[in-house]
N, C-alpha and C positions, 0 to 999 in steps of 0.2 A: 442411434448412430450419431457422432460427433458430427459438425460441418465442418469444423474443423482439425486436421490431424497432422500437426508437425512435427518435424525430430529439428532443431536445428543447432547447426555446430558449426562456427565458426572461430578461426583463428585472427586474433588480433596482437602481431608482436609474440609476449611469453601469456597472453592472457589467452584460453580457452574456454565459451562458451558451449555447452553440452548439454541441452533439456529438450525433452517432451513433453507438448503444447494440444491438448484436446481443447474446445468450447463447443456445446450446443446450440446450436438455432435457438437464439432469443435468450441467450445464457451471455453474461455478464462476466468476465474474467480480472480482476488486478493482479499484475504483475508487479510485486514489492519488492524491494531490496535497496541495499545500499549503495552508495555511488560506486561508479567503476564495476559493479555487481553483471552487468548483459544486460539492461534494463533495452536501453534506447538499441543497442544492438539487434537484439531480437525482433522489435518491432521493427525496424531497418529490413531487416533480412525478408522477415515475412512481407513486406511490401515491394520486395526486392529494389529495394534501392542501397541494399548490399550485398556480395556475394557469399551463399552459403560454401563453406570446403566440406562439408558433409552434410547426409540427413535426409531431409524432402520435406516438402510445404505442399499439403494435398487442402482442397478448399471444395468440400460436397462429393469427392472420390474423385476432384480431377486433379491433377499431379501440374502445381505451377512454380517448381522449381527452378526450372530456366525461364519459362515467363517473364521478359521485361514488364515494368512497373504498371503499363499503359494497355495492357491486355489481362490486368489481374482486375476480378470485380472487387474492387478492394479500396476503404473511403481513409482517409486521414485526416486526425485535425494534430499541427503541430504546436509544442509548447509555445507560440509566440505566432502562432495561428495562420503567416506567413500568405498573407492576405496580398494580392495584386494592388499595389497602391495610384495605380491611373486608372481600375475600374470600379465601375458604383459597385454599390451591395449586389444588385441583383445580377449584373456583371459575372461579380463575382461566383456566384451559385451556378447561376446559367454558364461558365467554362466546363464544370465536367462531364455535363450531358454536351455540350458541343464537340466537345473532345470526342466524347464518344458517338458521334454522327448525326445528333439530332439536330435539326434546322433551327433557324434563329428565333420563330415565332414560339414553336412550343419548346424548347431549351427555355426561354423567358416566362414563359407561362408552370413551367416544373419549376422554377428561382420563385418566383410570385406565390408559388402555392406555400415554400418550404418554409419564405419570410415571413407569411403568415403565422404560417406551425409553432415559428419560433418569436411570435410576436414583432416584427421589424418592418412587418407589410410599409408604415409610414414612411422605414428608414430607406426604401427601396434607391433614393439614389444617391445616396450619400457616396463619400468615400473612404475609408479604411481613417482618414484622419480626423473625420469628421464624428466617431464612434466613439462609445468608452470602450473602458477593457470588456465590458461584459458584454455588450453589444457584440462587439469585433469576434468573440468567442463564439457567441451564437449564429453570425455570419458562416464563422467556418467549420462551427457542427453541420448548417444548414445544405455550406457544398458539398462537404463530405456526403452526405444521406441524400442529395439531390442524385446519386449516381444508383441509389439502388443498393449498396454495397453488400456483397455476401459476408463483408468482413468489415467492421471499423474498427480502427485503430486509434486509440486516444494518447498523446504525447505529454502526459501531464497539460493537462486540460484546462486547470486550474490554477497554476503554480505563479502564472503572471495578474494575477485579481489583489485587491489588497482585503482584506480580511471580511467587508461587510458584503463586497460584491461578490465575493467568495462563496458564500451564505446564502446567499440568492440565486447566484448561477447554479450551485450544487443541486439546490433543489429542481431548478426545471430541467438538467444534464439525466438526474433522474427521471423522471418521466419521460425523458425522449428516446432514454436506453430502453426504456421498460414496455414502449413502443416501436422498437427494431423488429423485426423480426429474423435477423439476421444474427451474427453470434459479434458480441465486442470488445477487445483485448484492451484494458484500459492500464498504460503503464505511471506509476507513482511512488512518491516517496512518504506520501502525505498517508497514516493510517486510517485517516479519518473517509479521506474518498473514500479511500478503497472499504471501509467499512459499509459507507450507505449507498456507496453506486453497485459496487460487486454483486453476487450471488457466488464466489469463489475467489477465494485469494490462493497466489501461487507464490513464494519466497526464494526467492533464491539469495543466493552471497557464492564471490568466486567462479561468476560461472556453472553453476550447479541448481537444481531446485534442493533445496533443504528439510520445504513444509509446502503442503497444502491441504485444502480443505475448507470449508465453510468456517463468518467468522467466528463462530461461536467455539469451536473446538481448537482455532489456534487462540484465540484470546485465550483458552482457560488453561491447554496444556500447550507452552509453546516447549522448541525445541531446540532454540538458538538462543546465544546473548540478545543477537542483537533483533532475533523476534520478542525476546522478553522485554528489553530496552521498546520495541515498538508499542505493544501492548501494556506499558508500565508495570511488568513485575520484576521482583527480585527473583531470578532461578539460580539453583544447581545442580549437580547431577558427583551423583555420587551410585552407592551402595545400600539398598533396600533390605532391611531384616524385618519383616514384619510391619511393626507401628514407626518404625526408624529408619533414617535414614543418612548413612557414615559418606560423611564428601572425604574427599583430600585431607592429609595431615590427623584422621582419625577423629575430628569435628564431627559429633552428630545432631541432627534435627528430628524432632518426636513431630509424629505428626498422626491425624485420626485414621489415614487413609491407611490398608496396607497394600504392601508391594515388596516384592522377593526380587532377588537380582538386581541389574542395570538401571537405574533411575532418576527422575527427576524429581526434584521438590521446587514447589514456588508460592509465595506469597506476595501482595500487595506493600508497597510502602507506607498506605495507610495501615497496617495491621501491625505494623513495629513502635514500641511504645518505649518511652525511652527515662529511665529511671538515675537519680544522684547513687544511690545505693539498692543493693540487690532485690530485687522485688519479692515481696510474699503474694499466696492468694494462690489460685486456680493453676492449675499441672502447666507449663509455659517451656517456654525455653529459652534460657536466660545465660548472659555471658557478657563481658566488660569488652571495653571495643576505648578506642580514638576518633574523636569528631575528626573530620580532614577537611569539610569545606559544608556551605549553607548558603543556600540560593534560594532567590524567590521563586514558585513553581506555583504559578494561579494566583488565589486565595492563602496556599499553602507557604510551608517554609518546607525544600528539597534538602535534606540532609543526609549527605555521605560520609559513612563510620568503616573505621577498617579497625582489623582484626585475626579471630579466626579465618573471618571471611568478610568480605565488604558488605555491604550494605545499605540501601537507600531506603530512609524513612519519611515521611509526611508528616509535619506537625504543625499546628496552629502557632500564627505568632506569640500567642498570650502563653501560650507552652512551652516557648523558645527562653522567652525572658524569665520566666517562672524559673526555671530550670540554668540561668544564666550562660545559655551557650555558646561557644566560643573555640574555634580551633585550636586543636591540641589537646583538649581536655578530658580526662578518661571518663566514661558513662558506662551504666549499665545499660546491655538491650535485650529487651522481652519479647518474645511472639507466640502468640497461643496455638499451643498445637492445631484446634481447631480450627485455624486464621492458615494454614498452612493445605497443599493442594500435590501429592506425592501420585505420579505415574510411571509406567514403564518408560524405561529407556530407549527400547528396542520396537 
């Protein structure tokens, strides 16, 4: 049985929000998508600190739909962690159990326990300015869970860290999730959270869920651009015969998979290989294209070829120059059938 079961549908303007939201006891959820997508919506709602026009938000089969915010057992930590800035750390922790009735001696002594949990015990009386970013974080995971919550909610958790405290925070955000025993909705744009904190990612765009599932199954078959875009592949979705598969404009891709009807195909950018003249050798799929643009991407060189169909390829610098590339310039491009990943559409 979920702990958590919501339908939520809200109207914003011409924008409508429309999905359903299970999570397990001790089950980890990211909620991904693009901006404008119902990201922070949803989490709004479900905390009710906005109103649903349709649906229902049940939490263990109790129904806290009109529940104002202060009677849902329900923890948050917000993108910018939105810390009390005239009270210490421990202060700070110790507000949600006082909120919720508990006297001032053991409210402080639940803050003490949770600064501990999260390493700060020293930092107990500082104040919000006297913190890093990573500190400050772990302050207000520590209020949020000082309440007990049947539910936490993470607000891009991460998104105000700069890149090495990022790294470090992720890792202990993990084990404090992984130590909940409660169910926790973690909303992001970042795929990489949602990779190592989740145990299920949900996608939506538009308002809609699109994809879900564990990430091993959206990483390999996505079903959107812009989950391909997330996950770094080239997709398209065409018409399956067999070993082939016919996009748009009667372009087709060989590939080893088969698949009849409505389909996708995707390969990696590393798996496009990029030739001055037509390539020989191994059964491939081969076709002239236009360099359109070439960006650093890591280690790599990011290069976008249009054509039949667009395309993003990964090449080593030593490759680029080899090759003398440069916008505008016609190329061949190659991808091995067996470098290619075709599923149903449907």
């Amino acid at each position: 049985m979920s702990l958590v079961d919501a339908h939520v549908v809200a109207s914003r303007g011409s924008f409508e929000l429309d999905i359903r939201l299970t999570i397990a006891a001790g089950e980890t959820v990211a909620l991904l998508g693009p901006n404008g997508a119902g990201k922070t919506t949803t989490l709004r709602a479900l905390a009710g600190l906005s109103d649903l026009s349709g649906g229902f938000v049940r939490l263990d089969g109790r129904d806290l739909t009109s529940a104002p915010p202060e009677n849902r057992p329900i923890g948050v930590v917000f993108q910018d962690y939105l810390l009390f800035p005239h009270l210490s750390a421990r202060d700070n922790v110790a507000f949600g159990p006082r909120r919720h009735g508990v006297d001032r001696r053991p409210a402080h002594e639940i803050a003490d326990r949770w600064l501990d949990r999260v390493g700060l015990a020293s930092f107990s009386r500082r104040k919000p300015r006297q913190l890093s970013g990573g500190q400050a974080q772990r302050v207000a995971l520590a209020r949020a869970l000082a309440v007990d919550p049947l539910l936490l909610l993470l607000d891009e958790p991460l998104a105000a860290l700069d890149a090495r405290t990022r790294l470090e925070t992720r890792g202990e955000l993990r084990r404090h999730l992984a130590a909940h025993p409660g169910a926790t909705l973690l909303v992001t744009h970042d795929p990489l959270d949602a990779l190592v904190l989740a145990d299920r990612l949900v996608v939506i765009e538009n308002g809609r869920v699109v994809q879900e599932g564990d990430a091993a199954t959206i990483t390999s078959q996505p079903r959107t651009d812009y989950v391909a875009r997330l996950v770094g592949l080239n997709l398209y979705q065409g018409r399956g015969d067999g070993h082939t598969v016919v996009l748009g404009g009667g372009f087709a891709l060989s590939t080893t998979d088969v698949v009849n009807g409505d389909a996708f195909v995707a390969f990696p950018p590393s798996a496009v290989a990029l030739h001055l003249s037509a390539p020989d050798g191994s059964p491939r799929n081969t076709w002239q294209a236009v360099l359109s643009d070439i960006q650093r991407h890591g280690d790599s060189l990011r290069v976008t070829l249009d054509g039949p169909i667009t395309v993003a390829a990964d090449i080593t610098p030593a490759a680029a120059a080899q090759l003398h590339l440069e916008p505008g310039m016609q190329i061949w491009v190659a991808v091995k059938a067996t470098e290619t990943r075709a599923y149903p559409a449907d």
